[in-house]
ROVEXKE-799467 format. One line per 4 residues: number of its first residue (from 0); their letters; for each residue x, y, z of C-alpha. Coordinates in Angstrom, 3 decimals, padded with zeros to 6 digits. Layout:
// residues N
NUM	A	X/Y/Z; ... $
//
This chain:
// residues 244
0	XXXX	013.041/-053.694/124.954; 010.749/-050.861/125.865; 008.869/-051.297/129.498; 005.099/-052.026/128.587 $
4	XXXX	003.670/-049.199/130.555; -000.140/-048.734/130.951; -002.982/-047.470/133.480; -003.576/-050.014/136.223 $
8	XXXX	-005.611/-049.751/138.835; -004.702/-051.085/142.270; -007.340/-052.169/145.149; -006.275/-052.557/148.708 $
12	XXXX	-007.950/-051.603/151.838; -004.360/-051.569/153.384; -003.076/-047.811/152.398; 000.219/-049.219/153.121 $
16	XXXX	000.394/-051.621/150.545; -001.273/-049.915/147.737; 001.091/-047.073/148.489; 003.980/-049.722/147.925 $
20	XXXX	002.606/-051.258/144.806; 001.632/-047.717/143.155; 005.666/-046.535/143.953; 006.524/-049.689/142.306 $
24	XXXX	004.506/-049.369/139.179; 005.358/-045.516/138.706; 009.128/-046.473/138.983; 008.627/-048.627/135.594 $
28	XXXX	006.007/-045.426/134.232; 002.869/-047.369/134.791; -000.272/-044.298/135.737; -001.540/-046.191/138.579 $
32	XXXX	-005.180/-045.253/140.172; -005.698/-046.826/143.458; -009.014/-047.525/145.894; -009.222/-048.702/149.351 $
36	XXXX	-013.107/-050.371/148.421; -014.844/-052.121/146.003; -017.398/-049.764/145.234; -015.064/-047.127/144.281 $
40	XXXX	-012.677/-049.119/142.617; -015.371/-050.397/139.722; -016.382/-047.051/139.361; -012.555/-046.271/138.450 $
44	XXXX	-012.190/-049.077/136.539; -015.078/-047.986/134.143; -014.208/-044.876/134.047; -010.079/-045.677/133.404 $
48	XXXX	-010.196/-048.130/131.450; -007.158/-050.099/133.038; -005.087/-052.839/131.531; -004.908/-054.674/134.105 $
52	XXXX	-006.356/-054.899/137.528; -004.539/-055.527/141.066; -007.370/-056.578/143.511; -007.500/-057.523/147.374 $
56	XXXX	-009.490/-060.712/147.634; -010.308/-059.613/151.142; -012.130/-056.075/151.308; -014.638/-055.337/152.811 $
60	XXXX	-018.098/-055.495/150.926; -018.529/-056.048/148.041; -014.912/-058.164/148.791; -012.980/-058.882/145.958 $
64	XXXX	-014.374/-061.606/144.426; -017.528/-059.882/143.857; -015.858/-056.942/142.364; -014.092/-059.510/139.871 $
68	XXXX	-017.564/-060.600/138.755; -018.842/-057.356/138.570; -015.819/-056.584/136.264; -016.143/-059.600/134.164 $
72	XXXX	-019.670/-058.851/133.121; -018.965/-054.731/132.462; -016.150/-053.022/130.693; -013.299/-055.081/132.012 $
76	XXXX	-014.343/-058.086/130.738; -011.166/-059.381/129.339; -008.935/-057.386/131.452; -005.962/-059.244/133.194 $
80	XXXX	-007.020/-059.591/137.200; -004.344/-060.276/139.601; -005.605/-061.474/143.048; -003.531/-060.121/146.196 $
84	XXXX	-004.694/-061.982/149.548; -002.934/-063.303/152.978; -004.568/-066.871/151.988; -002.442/-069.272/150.806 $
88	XXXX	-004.625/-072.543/151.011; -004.864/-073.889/147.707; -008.236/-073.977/147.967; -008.717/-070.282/148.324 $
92	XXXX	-006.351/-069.882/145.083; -008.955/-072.148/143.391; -012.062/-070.202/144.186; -010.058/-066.992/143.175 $
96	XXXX	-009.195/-068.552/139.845; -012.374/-070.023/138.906; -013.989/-066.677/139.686; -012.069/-064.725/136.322 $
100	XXXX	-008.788/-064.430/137.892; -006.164/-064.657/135.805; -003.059/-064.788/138.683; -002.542/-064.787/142.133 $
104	XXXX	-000.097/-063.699/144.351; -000.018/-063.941/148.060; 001.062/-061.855/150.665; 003.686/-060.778/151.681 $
108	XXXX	004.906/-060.499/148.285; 007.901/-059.421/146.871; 007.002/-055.957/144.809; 009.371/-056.396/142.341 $
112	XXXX	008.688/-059.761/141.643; 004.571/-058.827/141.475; 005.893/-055.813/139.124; 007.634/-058.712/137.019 $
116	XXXX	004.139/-060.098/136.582; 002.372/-057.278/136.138; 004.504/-056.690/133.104; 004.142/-060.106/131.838 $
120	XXXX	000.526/-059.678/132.095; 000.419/-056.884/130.064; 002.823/-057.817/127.459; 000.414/-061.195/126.598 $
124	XXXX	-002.362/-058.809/126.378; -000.584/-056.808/123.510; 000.758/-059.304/121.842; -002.629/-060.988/121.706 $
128	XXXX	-004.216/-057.964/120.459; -001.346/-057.544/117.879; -001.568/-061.185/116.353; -002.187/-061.705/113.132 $
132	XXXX	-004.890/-064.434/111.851; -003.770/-068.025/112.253; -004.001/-069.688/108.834; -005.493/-072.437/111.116 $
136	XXXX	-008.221/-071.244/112.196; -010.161/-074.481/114.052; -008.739/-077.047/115.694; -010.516/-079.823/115.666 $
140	XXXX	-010.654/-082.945/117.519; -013.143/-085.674/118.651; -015.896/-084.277/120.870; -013.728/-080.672/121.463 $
144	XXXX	-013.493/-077.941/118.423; -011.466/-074.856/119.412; -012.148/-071.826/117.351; -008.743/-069.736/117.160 $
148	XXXX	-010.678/-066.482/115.447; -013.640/-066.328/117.365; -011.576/-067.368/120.617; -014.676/-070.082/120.932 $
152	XXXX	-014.760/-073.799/122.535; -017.239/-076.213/121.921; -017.499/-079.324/123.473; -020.297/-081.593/121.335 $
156	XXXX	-021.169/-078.845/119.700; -022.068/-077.255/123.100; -020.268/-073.913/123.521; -018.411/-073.610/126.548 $
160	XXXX	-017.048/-070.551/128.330; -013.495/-070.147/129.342; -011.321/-066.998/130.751; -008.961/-065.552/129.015 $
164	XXXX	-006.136/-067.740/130.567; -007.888/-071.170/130.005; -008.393/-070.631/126.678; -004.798/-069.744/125.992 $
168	XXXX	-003.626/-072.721/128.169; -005.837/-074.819/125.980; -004.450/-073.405/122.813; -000.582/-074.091/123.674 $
172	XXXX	-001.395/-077.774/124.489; -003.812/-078.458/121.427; -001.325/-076.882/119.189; 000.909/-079.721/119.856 $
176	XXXX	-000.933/-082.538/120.719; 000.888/-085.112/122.641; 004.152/-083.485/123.365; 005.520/-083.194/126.749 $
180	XXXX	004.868/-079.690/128.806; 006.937/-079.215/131.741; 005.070/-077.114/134.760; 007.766/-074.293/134.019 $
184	XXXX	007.825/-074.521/130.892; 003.472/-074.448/130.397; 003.710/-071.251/132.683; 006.356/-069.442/130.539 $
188	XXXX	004.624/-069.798/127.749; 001.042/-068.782/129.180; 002.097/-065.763/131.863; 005.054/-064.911/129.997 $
192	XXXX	007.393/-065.059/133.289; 008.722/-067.846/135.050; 006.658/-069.374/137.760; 008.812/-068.828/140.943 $
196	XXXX	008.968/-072.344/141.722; 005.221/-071.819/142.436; 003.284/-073.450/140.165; 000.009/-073.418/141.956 $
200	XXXX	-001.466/-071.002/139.468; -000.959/-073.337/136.899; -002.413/-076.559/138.444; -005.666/-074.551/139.239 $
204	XXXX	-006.125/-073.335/135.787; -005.692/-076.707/134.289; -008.032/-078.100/137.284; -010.859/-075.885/136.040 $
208	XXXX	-009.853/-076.345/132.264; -010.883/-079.918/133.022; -014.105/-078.977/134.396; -015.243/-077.658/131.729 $
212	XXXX	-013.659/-079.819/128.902; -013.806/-083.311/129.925; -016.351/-085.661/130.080; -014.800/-086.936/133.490 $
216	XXXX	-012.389/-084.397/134.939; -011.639/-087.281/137.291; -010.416/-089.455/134.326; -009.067/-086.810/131.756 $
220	XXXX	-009.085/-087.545/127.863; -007.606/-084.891/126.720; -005.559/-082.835/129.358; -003.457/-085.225/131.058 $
224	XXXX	-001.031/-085.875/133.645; 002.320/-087.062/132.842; 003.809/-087.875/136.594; 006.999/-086.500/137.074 $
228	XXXX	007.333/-084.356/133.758; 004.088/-082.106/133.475; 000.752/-082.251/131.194; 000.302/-083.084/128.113 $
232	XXXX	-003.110/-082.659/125.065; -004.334/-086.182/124.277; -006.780/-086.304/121.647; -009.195/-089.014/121.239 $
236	XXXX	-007.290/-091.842/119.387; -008.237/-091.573/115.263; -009.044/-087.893/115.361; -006.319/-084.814/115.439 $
240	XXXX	-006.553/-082.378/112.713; -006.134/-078.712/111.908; -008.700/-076.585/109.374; -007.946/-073.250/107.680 $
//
C-alpha cells in the first residue's frame, strides 16, 4: 500500500517538538509547514491548504483552541485536527473534542505512534472523498433522520450540527442498529487505527454525540451503553428503516 502523503501543518511553541514531529512526517514524505503561534499558523493554514492539522492546545494567545475555531469557520473547516497537550484530565480531552477536534494525543507521545494516526487520519479523509453514493441515502428513525448525501442530522426535524467525527461515529452505529460495538472495535472503524488501549477519544465523542442527539443524554435512546462489551444504536421501538 502506498504511504498517504500530504501537506500538514504542525503548531508547537516548543521548537523541539515540532522539529521531532516534522522529521517524523518527512521520513513517510509528508511536506510539513510548522509555526511556533497561532497567529501565524492560520495564516499558513489558509494559505497551504493542509490535510490535516497538528495543534498545541497550550500556546500562547490565541491558544489552541481558539485557533481550532478560527479554523472551523474558514478554509479548514472539515480538515482533520489533532490536539497535542501535557493535559491528560479527561476533562481537558472533552473541551478539546467538543471544540472541532477530531483526536487527541498527549504528551509525551510516542512519534511514531502519532505518525500512525496521522496516517489514519488522512486515509479516512480520502476514502471519504472517494466514496461513491450510498443507494441509501436517509436513514431514518423515530425523532432522528440522518442524511448520508448531504452529511445532515436532524433531530425533530431540527437540524443539528456535528463534526466530522460524530457524524461518522453516528453513521457506523445507525447502519447496524442494535448490534454490539466493542470500544476497539468502534475506534477501528472510525480513526482507522487501533486505539492504544486508550479509548478516551472515543468515550468523549460519543459523550458529545449524545448531547446533541438525545432527548436526555443522561438516559440515552438511541446511543447506548452495553456494560462490559461497548455501545450499541437503539432505535425507538416500531421505527428502523432505510430510504433510497
Amino acid at each position: 500500500m502506498s504511504r498517504p502523503t500530504g501537506t500538514i501543518l504542525v503548531v508547537d511553541d516548543e521548537r523541539e517538538i515540532t522539529e521531532l514531529i516534522k522529521l517524523y512526517l518527512e521520513r513517510e514524505g509528508f511536506a510539513v509547514h510548522t509555526s511556533d503561534n497561532g497567529a501565524d499558523a492560520i495564516r499558513i493554514a489558509d494559505a497551504v491548504n493542509p490535510e490535516l492539522i497538528i495543534l498545541d492546545v497550550t500556546l500562547g494567545m490565541p491558544d489552541g483552541i481558539e485557533v481550532c475555531r478560527t479554523l472551523r469557520r474558514g478554509s479548514c473547516a472539515n480538515v482533520p485536527i489533532l490536539f497535542l497537550s501535557c493535559k491528560s484530565e479527561d476533562a481537558d480531552i472533552i473541551h478539546g473534542l467538543s471544540e472541532g477536534g477530531d483526536d487527541y494525543v498527549t504528551k509525551p507521545f510516542s512519534p511514531s505512534q502519532l505518525v500512525a494516526r496521522v496516517q489514519a487520519h488522512i486515509r479516512r479523509r480520502r476514502m471519504r472523498e472517494r466514496l461513491p453514493e450510498p443507494s441509501a441515502t436517509l436513514l431514518a428513525f423515530s425523532g432522528l433522520e440522518i442524511d448520508l448525501l448531504k452529511l445532515e442530522v436532524r433531530r425533530d426535524g431540527e437540524a443539528v450540527t456535528l463534526s466530522v467525527k460524530e457524524f461518522e461515529l453516528l453513521t457506523v452505529l445507525a447502519r447496524q442498529p442494535n448490534r454490539v460495538f466493542p470500544l476497539d472495535e468502534l475506534y477501528r472503524l472510525v480513526w482507522h487505527t487501533d486505539s492504544m488501549g486508550d479509548t478516551r477519544t472515543l468515550m468523549v465523542h460519543i459523550s458529545n454525540l449524545r448531547k446533541k442527539i438525545e432527548p436526555d443524554p443522561a438516559n440515552p435512546v438511541y446511543i447506548q451503553t452495553v456494560r462490559g462489551f461497548g455501545y450499541r444504536f437503539s432505535p425507538e421501538p416500531g421505527e428502523n428503516r432505510s430510504e433510497a
